[in-house]
N, C-alpha and C positions, 0 to 999 in steps of 0.2 A: 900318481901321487896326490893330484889335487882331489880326486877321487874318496882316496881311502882317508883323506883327512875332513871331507864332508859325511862319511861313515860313522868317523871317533865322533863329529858334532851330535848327531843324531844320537846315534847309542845315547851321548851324555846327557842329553833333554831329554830323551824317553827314563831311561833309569833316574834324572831329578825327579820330572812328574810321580813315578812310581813311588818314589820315597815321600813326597809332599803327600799322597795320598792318603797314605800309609800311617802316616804320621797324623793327620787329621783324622782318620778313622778310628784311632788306639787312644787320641786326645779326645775326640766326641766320645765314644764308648768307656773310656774311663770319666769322665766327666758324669755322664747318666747312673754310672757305676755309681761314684761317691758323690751323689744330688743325694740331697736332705728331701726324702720322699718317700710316700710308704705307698705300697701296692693293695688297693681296696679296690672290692665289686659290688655293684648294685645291678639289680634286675627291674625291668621294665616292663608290663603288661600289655603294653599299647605299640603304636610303629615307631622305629626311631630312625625313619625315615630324614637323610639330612644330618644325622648324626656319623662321623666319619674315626679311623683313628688319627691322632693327633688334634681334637676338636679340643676345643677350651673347659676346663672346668673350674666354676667360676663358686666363690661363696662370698656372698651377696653382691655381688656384680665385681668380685677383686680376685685376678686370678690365681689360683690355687693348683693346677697342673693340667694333665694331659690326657685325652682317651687314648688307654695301647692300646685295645681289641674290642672288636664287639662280635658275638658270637650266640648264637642260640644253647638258654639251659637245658640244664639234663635233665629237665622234667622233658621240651621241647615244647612247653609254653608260653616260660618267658624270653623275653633278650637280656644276656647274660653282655656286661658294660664293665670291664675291668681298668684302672683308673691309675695314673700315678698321683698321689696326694700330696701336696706338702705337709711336714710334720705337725708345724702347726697347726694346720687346717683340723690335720688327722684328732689331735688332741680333743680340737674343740666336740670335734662328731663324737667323739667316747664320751664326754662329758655330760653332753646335753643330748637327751633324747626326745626333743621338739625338731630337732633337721633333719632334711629330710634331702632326696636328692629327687630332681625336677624336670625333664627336658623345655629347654626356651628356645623360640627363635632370633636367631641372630641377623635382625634385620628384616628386611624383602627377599633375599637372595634366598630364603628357604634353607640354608645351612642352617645346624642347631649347634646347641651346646649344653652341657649338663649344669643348671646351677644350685647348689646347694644353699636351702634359707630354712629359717622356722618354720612351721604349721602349726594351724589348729585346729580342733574340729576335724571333719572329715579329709581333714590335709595328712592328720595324722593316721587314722583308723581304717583310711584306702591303701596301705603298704600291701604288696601281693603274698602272701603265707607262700614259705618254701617248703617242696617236699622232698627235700636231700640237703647236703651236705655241701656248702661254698667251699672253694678252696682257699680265698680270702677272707680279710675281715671285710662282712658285711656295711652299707649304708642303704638303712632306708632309703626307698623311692616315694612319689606321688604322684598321682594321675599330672596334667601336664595341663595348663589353662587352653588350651584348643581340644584336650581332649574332655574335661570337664563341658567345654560349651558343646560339644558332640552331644554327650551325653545327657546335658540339657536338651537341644534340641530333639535326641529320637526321644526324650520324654515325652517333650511336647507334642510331637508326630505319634506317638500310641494312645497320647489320649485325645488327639482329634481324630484318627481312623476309628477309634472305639467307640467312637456318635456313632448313633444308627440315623444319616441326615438322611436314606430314603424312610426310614420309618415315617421319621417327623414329615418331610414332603407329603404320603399318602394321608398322614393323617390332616394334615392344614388341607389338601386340597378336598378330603371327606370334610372338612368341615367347610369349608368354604361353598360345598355342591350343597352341602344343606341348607347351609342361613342363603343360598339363590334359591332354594324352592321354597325355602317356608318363606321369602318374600314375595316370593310370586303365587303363591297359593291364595286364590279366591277369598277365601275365609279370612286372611292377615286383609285385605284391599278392604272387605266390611268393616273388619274392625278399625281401621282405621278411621271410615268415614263416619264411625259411630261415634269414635272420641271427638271426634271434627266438629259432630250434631252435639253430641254433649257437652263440650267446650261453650260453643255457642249460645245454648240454653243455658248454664249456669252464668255467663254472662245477661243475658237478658234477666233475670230471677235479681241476680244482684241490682240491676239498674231498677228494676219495678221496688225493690225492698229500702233503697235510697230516695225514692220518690214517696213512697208507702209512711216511712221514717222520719221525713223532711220537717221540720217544726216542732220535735217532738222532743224534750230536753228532760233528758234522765240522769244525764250526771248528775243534777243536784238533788234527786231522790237518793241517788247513790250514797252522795254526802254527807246527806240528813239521815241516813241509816247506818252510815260509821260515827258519825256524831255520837249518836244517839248508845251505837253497841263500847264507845267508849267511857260515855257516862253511866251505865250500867258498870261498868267495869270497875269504874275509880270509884264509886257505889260500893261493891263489894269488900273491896280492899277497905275502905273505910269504915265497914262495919265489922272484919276483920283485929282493925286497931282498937276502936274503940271502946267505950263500957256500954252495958246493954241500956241504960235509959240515954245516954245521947244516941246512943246507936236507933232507937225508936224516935227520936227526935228528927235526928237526921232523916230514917228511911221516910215519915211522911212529908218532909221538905224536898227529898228528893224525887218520891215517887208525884208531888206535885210536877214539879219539873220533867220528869217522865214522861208524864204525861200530855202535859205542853205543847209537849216535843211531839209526843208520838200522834198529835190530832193534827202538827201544821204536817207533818212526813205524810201522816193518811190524806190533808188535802188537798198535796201536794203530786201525791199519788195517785188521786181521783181525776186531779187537771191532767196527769200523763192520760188517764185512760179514756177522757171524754177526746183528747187529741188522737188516740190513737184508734179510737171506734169513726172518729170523723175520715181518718185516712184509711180507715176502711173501705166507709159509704163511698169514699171519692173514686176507691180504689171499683168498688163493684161498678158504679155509676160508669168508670171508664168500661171497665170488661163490657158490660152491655153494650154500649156507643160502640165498641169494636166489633161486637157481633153481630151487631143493629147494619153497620156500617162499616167496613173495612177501611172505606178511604177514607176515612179520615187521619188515616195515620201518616197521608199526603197532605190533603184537604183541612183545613181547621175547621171546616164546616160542610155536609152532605151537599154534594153536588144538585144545581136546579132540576128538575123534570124534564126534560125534552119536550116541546110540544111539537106537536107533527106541525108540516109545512103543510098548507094550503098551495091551492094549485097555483094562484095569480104570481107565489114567489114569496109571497109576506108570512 
């Protein structure tokens, strides 16, 4: 007896569970039934690896529904991402055709999710071109910000494989084998020691041309020949202005003055060149002494004679 009325227990907790079951699976499925939601797909070009169904679908980080399925399209290029929307989400995408749908990572954990935002620029004009027929209503996609920096990087990577860096190598080391031989060529080591001798010589030339020079003052010939080319000058223009009998007045008062001028400049002129003939004569006077005599360019004066020693020592 006690038996069959632990029997009736069971049966009645097996067929309760069964009916709770039952009853929550016809209330979940009727509930999805009449959700305020519309059924849209977008296709994606890239891996949407981390992308699951039931993933979040979010527009602008507020969510908006669920992934049912994700499946390869009938081209079997893209991935075909079929979506439940909310209404209003839905609304907003038919309206504006700046959004776009996106895959984002949800975190560290590598899980994604789709989020729908504006674009522009190539946010917009990267959607994949279909070549058949959705079975929903379509949403734009866009490359995905990790797949955008992909895509930067194998940029970057084809235009640094596309150096030719052994080109450049042979050619710096052909040029570097060269500037070593023509520095080591004979002919560069003379010329160098030629510019060495002729450095030195225009050195010495200028120190002889400063000593040659010394005492000799020509800026104020210089002076008295601007002087002189500006009263000429104010001369002219003066004769210019005025009427011809001052103008004959003037020119022999001026050409007095002219002249004046031009006898103190001539013998001014002549003191330069009687200076400059003397630093001449000095100049030769040494050359010979240096010919005559080399040491003296130690010596201020030719060394005594030697006289030979005598035997006693003295």
């Amino acid at each position: 007896m006690a038996s069959d009325t632990r029997k009736l227990q069971v049966g009645v907790f097996v067929l309760g569970a069964a009916a709770i079951a039952t009853s929550a699976a016809i209330w979940l499925g009727a509930n999805r039934f009449f959700a305020d939601e519309v059924i849209m797909v977008t296709y994606f070009a890239e891996s949407v690896q981390g992308l699951d169904p039931g993933s979040d679908i979010k527009y602008r980080g507020v969510p908006a529904g669920r992934v049912y399925a994700i499946e390869i399209a009938p081209d079997e290029k893209l991935i075909e991402v079929v979506m439940h929307v909310k209404t209003s989400v839905a609304t907003l995408i038919r309206n504006d055709d700046t959004l776009r749908a996106r895959l984002e990572l949800a975190g560290i954990t590598g899980l994604r999710y789709v989020e729908i935002d504006h674009q522009s620029g190539d946010g917009l004009r990267k959607s994949p071109a279909l070549e058949f027929s959705p079975a929903y209503e379509v949403v734009s996609s866009t490359p995905s910000s990790f797949s955008a920096i992909q895509e930067g990087l194998g940029a970057i990577y084809d235009n640094v494989m596309a150096v030719d860096f052994e080109g450049i190598s042979n050619d710096i080391r052909t040029t570097l084998n060269a500037a070593d031989q023509f520095l080591r060529d004979d002919r560069m080591q003379r010329l160098l020691s030629s510019l060495a001798d002729l450095s030195e010589s225009a050195a010495r030339v200028t120190r002889n041309v400063e000593k040659i020079t010394e005492g000799v003052e020509v800026a104020p010939a210089i002076e008295e020949l601007q002087r002189i080319t500006a009263e000429a000058r104010g001369f002219l223009q003066e004769l210019r202005q005025q009427d011809l009998g001052e103008q004959i007045r003037g020119t022999l008062s001026d050409f007095g003055g002219v002249a004046r001028s031009t006898k103190n400049f001539l013998s001014g002129l002549q003191d330069s060149i009687q200076k400059l003939d003397q630093s001449l004569e000095n100049f030769e006077s040494l050359t010979d002494d240096l010919s005559s005599h080399p040491s003296q360019l130690l010596f201020s004066k030719p060394p005594p004679p030697r006289r030979p020693h005598d035997r006693s020592g003295r």
